[in-house]
PyMOL Python script that loads the backbone (N, CA, C, O; Angstrom):
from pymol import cmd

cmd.read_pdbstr("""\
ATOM      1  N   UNK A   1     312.979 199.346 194.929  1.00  0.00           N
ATOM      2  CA  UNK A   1     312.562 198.696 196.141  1.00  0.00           C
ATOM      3  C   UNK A   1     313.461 199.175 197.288  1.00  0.00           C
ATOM      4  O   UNK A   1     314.645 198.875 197.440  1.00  0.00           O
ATOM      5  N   UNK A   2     312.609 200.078 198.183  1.00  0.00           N
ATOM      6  CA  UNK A   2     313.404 200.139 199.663  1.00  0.00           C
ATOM      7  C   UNK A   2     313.964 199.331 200.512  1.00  0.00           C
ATOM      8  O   UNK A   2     313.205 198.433 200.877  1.00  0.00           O
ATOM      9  N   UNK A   3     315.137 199.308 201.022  1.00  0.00           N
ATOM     10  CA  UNK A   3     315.669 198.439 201.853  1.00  0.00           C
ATOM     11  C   UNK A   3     315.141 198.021 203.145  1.00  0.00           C
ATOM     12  O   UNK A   3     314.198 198.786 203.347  1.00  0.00           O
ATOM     13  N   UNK A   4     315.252 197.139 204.225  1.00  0.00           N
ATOM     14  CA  UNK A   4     314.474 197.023 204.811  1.00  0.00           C
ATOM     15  C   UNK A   4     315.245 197.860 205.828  1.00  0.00           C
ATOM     16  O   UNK A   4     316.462 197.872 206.014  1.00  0.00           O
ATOM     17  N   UNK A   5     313.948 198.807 206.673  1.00  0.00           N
ATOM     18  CA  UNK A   5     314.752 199.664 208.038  1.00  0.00           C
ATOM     19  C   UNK A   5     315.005 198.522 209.200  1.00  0.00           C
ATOM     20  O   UNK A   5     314.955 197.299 209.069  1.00  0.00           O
ATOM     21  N   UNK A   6     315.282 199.275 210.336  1.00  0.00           N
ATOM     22  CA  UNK A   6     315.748 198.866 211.171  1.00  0.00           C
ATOM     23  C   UNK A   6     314.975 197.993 212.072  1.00  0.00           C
ATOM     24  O   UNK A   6     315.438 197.078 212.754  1.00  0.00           O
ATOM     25  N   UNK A   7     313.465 198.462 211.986  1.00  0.00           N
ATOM     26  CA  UNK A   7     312.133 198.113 212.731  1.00  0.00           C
ATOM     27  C   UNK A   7     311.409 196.898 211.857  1.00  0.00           C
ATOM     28  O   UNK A   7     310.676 195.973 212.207  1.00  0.00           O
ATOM     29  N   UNK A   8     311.827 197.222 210.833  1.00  0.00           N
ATOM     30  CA  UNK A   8     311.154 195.988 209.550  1.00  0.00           C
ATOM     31  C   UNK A   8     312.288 194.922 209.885  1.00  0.00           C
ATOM     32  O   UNK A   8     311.807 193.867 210.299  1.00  0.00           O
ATOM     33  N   UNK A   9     313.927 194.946 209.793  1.00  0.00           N
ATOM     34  CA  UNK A   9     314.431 194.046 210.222  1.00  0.00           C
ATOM     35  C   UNK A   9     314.453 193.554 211.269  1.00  0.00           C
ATOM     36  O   UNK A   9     314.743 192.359 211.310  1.00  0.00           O
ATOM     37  N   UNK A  10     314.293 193.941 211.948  1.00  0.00           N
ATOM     38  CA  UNK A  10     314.011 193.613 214.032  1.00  0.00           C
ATOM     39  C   UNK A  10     312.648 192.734 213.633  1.00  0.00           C
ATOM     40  O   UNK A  10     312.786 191.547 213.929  1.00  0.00           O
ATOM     41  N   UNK A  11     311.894 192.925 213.277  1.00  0.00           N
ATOM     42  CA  UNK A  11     310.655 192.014 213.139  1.00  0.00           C
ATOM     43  C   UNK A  11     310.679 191.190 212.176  1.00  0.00           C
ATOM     44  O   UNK A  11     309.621 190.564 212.122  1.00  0.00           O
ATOM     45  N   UNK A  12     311.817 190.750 210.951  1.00  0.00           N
ATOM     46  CA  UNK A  12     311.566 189.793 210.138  1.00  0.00           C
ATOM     47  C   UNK A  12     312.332 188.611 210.672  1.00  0.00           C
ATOM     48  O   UNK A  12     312.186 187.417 210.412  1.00  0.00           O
ATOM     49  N   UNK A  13     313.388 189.357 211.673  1.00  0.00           N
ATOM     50  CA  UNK A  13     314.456 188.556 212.075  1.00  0.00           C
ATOM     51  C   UNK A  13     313.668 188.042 213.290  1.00  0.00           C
ATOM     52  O   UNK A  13     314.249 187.030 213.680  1.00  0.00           O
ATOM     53  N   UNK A  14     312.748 188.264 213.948  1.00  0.00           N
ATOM     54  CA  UNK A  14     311.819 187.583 215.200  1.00  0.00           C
ATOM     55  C   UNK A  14     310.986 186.861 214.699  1.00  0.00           C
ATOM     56  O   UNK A  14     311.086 185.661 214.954  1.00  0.00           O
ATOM     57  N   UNK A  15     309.961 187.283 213.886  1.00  0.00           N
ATOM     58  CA  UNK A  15     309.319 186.237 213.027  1.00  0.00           C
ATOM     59  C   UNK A  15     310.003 184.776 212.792  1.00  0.00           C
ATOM     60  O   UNK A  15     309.732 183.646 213.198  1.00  0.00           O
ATOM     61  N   UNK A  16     310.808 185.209 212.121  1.00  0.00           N
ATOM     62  CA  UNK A  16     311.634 183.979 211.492  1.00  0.00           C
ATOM     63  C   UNK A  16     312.343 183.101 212.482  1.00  0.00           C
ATOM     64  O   UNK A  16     312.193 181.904 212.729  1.00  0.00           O
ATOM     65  N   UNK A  17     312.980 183.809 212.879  1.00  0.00           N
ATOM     66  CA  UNK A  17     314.155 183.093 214.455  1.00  0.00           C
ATOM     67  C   UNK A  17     313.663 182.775 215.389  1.00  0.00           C
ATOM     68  O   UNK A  17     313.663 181.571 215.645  1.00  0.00           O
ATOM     69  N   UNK A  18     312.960 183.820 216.409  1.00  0.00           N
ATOM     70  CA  UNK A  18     312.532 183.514 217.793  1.00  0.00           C
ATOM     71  C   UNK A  18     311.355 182.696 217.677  1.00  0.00           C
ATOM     72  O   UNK A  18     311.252 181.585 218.197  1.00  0.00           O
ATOM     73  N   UNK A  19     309.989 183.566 216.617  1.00  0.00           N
ATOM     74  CA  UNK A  19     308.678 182.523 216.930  1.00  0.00           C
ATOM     75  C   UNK A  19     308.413 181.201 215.519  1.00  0.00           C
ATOM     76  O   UNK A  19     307.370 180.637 215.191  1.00  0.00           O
ATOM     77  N   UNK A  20     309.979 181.050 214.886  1.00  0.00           N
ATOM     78  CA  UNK A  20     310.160 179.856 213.939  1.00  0.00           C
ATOM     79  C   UNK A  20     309.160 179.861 213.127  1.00  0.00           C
ATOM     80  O   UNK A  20     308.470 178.844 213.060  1.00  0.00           O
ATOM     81  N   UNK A  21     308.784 181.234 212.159  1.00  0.00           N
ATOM     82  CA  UNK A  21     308.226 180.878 211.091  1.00  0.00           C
ATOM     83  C   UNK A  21     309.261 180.717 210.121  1.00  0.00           C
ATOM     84  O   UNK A  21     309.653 181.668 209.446  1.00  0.00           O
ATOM     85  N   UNK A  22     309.799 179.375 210.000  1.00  0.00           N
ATOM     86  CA  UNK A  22     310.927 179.488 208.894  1.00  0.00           C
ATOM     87  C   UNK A  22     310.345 178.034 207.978  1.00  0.00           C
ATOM     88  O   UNK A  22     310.468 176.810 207.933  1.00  0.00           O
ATOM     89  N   UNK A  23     309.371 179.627 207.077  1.00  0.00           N
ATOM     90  CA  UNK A  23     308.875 178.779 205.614  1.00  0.00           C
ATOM     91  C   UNK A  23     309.650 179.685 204.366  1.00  0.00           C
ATOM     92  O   UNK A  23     310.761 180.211 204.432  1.00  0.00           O
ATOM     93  N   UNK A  24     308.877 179.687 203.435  1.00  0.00           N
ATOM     94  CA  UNK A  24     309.156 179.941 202.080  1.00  0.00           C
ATOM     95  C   UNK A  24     308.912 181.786 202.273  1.00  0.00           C
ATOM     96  O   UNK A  24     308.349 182.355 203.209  1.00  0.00           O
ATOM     97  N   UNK A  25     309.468 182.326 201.199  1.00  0.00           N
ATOM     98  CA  UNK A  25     309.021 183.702 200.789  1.00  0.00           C
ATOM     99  C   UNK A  25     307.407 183.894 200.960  1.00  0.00           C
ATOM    100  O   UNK A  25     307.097 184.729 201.809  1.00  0.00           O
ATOM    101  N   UNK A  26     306.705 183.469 200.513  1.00  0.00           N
ATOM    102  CA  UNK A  26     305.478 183.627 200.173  1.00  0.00           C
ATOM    103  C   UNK A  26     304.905 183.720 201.272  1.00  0.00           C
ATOM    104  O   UNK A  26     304.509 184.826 201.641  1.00  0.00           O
ATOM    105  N   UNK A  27     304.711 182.518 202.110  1.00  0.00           N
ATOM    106  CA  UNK A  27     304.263 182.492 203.549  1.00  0.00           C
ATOM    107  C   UNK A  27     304.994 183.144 204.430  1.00  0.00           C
ATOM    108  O   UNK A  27     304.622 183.449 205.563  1.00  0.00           O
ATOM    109  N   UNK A  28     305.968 183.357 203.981  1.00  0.00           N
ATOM    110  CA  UNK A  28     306.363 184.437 205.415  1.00  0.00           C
ATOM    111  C   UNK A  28     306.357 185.945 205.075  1.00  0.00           C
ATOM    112  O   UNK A  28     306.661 186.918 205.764  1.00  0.00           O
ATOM    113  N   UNK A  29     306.035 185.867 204.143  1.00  0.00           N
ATOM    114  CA  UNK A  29     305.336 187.288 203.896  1.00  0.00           C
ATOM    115  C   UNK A  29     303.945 187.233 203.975  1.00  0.00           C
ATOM    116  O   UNK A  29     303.438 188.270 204.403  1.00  0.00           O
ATOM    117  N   UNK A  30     303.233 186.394 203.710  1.00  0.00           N
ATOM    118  CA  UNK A  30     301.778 186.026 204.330  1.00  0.00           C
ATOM    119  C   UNK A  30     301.613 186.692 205.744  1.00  0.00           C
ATOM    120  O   UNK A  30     300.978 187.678 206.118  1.00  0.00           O
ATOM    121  N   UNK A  31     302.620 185.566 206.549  1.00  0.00           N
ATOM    122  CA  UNK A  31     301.835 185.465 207.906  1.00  0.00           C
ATOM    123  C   UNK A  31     302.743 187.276 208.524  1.00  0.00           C
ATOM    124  O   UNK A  31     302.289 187.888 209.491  1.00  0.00           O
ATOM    125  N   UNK A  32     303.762 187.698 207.866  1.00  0.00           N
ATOM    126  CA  UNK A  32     303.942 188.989 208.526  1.00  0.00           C
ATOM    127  C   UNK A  32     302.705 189.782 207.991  1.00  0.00           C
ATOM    128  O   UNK A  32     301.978 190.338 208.813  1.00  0.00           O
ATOM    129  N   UNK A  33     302.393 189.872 206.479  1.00  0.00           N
ATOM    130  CA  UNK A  33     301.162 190.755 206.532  1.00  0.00           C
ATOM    131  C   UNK A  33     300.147 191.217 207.236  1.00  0.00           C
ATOM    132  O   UNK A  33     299.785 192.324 207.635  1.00  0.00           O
ATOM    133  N   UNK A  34     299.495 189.352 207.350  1.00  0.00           N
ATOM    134  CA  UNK A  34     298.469 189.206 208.418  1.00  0.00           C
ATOM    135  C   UNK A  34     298.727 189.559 209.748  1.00  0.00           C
ATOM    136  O   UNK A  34     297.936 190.322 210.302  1.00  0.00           O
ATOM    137  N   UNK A  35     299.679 189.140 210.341  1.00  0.00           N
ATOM    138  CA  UNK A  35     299.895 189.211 212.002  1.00  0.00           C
ATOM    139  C   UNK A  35     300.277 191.160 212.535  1.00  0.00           C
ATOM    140  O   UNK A  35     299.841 191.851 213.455  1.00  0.00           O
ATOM    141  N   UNK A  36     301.458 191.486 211.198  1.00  0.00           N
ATOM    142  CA  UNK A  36     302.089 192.398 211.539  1.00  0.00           C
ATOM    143  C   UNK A  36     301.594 193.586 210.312  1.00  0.00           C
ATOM    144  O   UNK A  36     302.409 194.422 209.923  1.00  0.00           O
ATOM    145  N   UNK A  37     300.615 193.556 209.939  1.00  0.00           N
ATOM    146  CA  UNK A  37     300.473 194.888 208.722  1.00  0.00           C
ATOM    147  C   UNK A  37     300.940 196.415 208.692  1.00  0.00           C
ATOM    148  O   UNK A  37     300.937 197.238 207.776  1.00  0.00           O
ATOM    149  N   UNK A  38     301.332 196.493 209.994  1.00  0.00           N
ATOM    150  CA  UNK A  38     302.020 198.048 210.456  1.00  0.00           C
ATOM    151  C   UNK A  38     303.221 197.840 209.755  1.00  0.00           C
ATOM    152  O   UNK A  38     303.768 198.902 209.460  1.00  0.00           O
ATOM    153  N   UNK A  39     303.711 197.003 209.453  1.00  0.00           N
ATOM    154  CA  UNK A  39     305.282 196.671 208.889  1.00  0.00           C
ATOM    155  C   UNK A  39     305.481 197.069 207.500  1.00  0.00           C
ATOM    156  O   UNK A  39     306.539 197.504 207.047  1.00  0.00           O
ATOM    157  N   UNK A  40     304.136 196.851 206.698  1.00  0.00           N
ATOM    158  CA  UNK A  40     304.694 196.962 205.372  1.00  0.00           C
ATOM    159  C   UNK A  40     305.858 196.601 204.325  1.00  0.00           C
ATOM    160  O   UNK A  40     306.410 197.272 203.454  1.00  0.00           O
ATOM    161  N   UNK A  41     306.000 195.373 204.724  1.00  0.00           N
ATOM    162  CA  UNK A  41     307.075 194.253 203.932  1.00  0.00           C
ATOM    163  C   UNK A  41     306.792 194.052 202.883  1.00  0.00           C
ATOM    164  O   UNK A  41     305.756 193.392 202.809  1.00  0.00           O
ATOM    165  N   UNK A  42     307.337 194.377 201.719  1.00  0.00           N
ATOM    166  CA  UNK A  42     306.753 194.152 200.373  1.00  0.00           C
ATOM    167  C   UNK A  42     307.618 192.610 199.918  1.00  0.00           C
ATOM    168  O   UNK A  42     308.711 192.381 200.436  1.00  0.00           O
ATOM    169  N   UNK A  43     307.204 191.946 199.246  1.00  0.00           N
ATOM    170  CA  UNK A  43     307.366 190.125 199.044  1.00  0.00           C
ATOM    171  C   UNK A  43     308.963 190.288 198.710  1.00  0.00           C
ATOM    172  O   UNK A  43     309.843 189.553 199.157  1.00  0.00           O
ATOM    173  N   UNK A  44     309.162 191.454 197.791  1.00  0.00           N
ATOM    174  CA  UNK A  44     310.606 191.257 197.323  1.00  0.00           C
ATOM    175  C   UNK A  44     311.687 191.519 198.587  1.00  0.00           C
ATOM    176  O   UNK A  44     312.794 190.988 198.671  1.00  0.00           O
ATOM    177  N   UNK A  45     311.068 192.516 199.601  1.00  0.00           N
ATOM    178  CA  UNK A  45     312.195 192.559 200.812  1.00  0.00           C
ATOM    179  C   UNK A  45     312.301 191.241 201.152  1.00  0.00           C
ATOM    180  O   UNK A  45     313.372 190.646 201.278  1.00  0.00           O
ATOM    181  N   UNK A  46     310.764 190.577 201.365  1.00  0.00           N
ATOM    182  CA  UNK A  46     311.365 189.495 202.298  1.00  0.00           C
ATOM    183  C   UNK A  46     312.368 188.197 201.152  1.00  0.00           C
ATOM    184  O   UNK A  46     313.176 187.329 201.482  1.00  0.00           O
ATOM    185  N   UNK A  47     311.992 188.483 200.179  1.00  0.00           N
ATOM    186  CA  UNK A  47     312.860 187.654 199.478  1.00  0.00           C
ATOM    187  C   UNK A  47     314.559 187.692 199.328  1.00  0.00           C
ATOM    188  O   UNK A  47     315.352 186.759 199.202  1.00  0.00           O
ATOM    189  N   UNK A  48     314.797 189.255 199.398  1.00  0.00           N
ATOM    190  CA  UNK A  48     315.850 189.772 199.953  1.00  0.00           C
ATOM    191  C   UNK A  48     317.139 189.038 200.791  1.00  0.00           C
ATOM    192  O   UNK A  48     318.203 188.448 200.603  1.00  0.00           O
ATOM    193  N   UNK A  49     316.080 189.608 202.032  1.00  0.00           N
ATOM    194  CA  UNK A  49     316.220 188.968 203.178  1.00  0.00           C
ATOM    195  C   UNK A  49     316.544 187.655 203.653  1.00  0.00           C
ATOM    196  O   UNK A  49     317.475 187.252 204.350  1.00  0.00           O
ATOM    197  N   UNK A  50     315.760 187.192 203.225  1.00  0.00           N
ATOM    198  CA  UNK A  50     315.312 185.518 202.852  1.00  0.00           C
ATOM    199  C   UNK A  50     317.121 185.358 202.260  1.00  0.00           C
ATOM    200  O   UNK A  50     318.002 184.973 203.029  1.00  0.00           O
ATOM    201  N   UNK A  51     317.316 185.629 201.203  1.00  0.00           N
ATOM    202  CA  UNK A  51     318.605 185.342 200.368  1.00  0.00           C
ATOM    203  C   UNK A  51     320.177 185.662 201.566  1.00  0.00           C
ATOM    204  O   UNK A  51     321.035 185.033 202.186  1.00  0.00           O
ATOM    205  N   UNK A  52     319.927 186.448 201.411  1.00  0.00           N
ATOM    206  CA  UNK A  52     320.888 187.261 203.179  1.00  0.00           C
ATOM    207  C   UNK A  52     320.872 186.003 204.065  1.00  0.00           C
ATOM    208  O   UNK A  52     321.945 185.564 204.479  1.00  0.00           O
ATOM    209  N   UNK A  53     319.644 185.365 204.394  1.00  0.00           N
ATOM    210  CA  UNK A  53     320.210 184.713 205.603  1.00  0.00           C
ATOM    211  C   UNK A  53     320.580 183.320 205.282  1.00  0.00           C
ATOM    212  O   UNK A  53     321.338 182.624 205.958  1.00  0.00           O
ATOM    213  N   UNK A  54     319.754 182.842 203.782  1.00  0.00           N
ATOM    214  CA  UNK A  54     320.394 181.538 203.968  1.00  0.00           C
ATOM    215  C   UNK A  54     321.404 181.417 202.669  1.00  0.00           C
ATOM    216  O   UNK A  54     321.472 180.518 201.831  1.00  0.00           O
ATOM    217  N   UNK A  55     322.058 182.464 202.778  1.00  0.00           N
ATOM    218  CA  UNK A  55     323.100 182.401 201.963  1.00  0.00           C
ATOM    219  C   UNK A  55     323.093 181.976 200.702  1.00  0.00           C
ATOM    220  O   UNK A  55     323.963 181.261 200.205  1.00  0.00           O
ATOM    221  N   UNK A  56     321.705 182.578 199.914  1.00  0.00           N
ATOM    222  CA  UNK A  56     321.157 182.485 198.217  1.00  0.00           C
ATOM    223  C   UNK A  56     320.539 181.640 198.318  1.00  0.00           C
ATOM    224  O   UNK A  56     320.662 181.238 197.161  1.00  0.00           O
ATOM    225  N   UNK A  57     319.877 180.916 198.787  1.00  0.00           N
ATOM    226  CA  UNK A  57     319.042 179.945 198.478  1.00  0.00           C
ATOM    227  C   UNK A  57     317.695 180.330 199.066  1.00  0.00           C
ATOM    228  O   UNK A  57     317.674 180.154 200.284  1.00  0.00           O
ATOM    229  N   UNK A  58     316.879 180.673 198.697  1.00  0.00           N
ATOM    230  CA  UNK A  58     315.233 180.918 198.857  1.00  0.00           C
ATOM    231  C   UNK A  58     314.164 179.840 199.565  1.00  0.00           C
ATOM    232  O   UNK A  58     313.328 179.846 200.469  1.00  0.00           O
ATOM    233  N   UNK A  59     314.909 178.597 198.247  1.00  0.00           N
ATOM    234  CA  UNK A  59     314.108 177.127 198.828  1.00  0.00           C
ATOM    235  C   UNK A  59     314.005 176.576 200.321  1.00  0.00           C
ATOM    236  O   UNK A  59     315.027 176.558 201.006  1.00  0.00           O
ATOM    237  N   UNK A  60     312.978 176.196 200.758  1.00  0.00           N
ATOM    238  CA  UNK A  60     312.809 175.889 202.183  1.00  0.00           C
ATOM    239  C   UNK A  60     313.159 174.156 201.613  1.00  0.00           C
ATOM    240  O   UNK A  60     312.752 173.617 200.584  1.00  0.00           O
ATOM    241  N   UNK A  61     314.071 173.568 202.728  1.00  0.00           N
ATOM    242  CA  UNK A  61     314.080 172.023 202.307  1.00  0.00           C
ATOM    243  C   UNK A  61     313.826 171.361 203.706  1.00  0.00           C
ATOM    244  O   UNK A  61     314.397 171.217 204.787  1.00  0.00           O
ATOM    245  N   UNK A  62     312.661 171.042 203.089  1.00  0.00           N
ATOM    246  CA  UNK A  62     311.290 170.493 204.473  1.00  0.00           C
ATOM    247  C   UNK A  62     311.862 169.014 205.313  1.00  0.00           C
ATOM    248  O   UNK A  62     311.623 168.559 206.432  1.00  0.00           O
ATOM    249  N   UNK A  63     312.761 168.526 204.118  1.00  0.00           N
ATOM    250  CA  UNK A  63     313.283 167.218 204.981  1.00  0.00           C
ATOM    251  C   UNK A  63     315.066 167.308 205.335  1.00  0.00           C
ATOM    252  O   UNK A  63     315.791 166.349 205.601  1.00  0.00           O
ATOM    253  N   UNK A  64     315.305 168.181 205.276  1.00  0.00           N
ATOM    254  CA  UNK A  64     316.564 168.358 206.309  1.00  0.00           C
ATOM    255  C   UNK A  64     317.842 168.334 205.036  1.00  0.00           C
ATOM    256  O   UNK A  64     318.916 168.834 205.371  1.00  0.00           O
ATOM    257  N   UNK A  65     317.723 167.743 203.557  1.00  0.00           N
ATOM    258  CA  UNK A  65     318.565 166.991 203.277  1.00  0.00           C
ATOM    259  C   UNK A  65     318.708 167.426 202.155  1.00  0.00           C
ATOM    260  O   UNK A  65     317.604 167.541 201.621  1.00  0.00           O
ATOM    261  N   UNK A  66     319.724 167.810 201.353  1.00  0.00           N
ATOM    262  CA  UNK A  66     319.707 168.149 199.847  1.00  0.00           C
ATOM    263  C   UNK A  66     319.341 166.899 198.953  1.00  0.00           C
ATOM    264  O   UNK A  66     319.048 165.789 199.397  1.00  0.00           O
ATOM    265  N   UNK A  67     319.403 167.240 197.689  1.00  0.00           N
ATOM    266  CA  UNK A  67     318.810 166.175 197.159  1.00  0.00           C
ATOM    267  C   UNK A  67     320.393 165.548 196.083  1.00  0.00           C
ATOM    268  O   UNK A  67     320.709 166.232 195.110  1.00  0.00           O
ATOM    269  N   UNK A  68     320.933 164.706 196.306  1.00  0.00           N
ATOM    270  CA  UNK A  68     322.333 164.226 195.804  1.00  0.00           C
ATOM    271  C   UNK A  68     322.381 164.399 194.380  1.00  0.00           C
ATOM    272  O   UNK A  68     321.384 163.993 193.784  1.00  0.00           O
ATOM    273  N   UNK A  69     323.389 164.953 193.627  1.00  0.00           N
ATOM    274  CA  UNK A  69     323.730 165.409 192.654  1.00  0.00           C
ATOM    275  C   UNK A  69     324.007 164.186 191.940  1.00  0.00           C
ATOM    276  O   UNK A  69     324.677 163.553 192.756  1.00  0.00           O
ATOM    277  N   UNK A  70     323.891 163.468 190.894  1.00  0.00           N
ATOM    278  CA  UNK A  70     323.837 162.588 189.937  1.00  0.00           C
ATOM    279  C   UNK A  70     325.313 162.873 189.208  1.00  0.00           C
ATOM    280  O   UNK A  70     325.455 163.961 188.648  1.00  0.00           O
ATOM    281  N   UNK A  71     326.262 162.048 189.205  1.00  0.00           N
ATOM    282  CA  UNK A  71     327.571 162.489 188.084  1.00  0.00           C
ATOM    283  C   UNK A  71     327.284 161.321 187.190  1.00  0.00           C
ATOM    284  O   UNK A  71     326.899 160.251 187.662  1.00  0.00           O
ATOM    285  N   UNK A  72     327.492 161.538 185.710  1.00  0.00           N
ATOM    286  CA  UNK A  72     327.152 160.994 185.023  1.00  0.00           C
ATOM    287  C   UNK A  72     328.673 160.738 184.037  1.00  0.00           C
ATOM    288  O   UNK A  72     329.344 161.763 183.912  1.00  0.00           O
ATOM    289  N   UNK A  73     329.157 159.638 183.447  1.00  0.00           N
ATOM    290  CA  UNK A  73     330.176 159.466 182.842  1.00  0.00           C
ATOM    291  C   UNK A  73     330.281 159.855 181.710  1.00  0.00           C
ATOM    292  O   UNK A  73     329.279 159.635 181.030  1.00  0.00           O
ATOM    293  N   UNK A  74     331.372 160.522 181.042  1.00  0.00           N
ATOM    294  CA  UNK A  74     331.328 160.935 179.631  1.00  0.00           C
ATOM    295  C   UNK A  74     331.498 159.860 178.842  1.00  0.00           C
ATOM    296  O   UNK A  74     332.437 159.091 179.047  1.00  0.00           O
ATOM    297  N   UNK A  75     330.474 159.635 177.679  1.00  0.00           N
ATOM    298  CA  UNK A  75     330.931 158.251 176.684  1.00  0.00           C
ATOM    299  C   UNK A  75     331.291 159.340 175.130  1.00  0.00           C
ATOM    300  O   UNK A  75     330.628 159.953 174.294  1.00  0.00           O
ATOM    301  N   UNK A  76     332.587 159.107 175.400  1.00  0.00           N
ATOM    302  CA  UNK A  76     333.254 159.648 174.322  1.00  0.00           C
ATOM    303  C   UNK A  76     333.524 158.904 173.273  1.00  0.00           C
ATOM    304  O   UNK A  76     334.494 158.147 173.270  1.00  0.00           O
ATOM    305  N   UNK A  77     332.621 159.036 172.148  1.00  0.00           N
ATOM    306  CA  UNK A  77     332.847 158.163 171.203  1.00  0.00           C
ATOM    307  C   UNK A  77     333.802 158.459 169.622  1.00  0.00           C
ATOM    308  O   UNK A  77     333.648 159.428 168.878  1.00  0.00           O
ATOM    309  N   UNK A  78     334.784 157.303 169.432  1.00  0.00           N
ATOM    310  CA  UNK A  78     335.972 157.540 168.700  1.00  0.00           C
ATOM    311  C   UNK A  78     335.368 157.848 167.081  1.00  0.00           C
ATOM    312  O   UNK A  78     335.798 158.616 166.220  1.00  0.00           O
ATOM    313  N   UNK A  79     334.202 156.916 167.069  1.00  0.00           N
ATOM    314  CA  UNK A  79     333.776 157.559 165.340  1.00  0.00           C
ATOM    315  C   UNK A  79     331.879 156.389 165.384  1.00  0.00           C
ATOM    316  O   UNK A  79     331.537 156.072 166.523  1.00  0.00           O
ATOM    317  N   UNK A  80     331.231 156.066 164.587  1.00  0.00           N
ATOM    318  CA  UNK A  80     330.265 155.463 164.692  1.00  0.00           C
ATOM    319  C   UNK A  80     330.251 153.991 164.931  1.00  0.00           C
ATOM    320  O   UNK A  80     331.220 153.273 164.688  1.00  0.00           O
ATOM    321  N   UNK A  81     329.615 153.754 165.204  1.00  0.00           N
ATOM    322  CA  UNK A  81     329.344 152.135 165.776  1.00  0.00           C
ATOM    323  C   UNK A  81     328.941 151.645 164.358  1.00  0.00           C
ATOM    324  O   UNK A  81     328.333 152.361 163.562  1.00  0.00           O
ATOM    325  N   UNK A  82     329.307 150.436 164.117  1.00  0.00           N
ATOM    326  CA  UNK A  82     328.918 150.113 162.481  1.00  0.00           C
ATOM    327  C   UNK A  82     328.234 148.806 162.689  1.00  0.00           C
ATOM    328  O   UNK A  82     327.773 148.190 161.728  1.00  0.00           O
TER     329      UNK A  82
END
""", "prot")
cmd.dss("prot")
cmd.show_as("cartoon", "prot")
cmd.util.cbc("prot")
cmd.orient("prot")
């Protein structure tokens, strides 16, 4: 898989930033296909890409908020319950 040039990045980075298509991989390789087909973005650049900017994470999180991590206590048990 080719890296993305200079003209493919100039336009994934406008897409995304200036006219706020900031969805998922899929759709934003959608709507560049459709809008921009001279570009030739293949799904894995933009997934790439995608990873690059939000620093490994792919997932779009639609309500602003991670979802809180659960810690759970160790029950360390000394021998069987009789």
């Amino acid at each position: 898989m080719p890296e993305l040039n200079k003209t493919q990045g100039k336009l994934i980075h406008k897409v995304y930033f200036q006219d706020k298509v900031q969805v998922g991989r899929d759709k934003l390789w959608a709507y560049i296909r459709n809008k921009y087909p001279q570009a030739k973005i293949s799904q894995r650049q933009v997934m790439h890409w995608l990873k690059k900017v939000r620093g490994g994470s792919t997932v779009v999180d639609l309500k602003g908020t991670r979802p809180s991590t659960i810690s759970y206590s160790r029950n360390l048990l000394s021998g069987p319950h009789l």
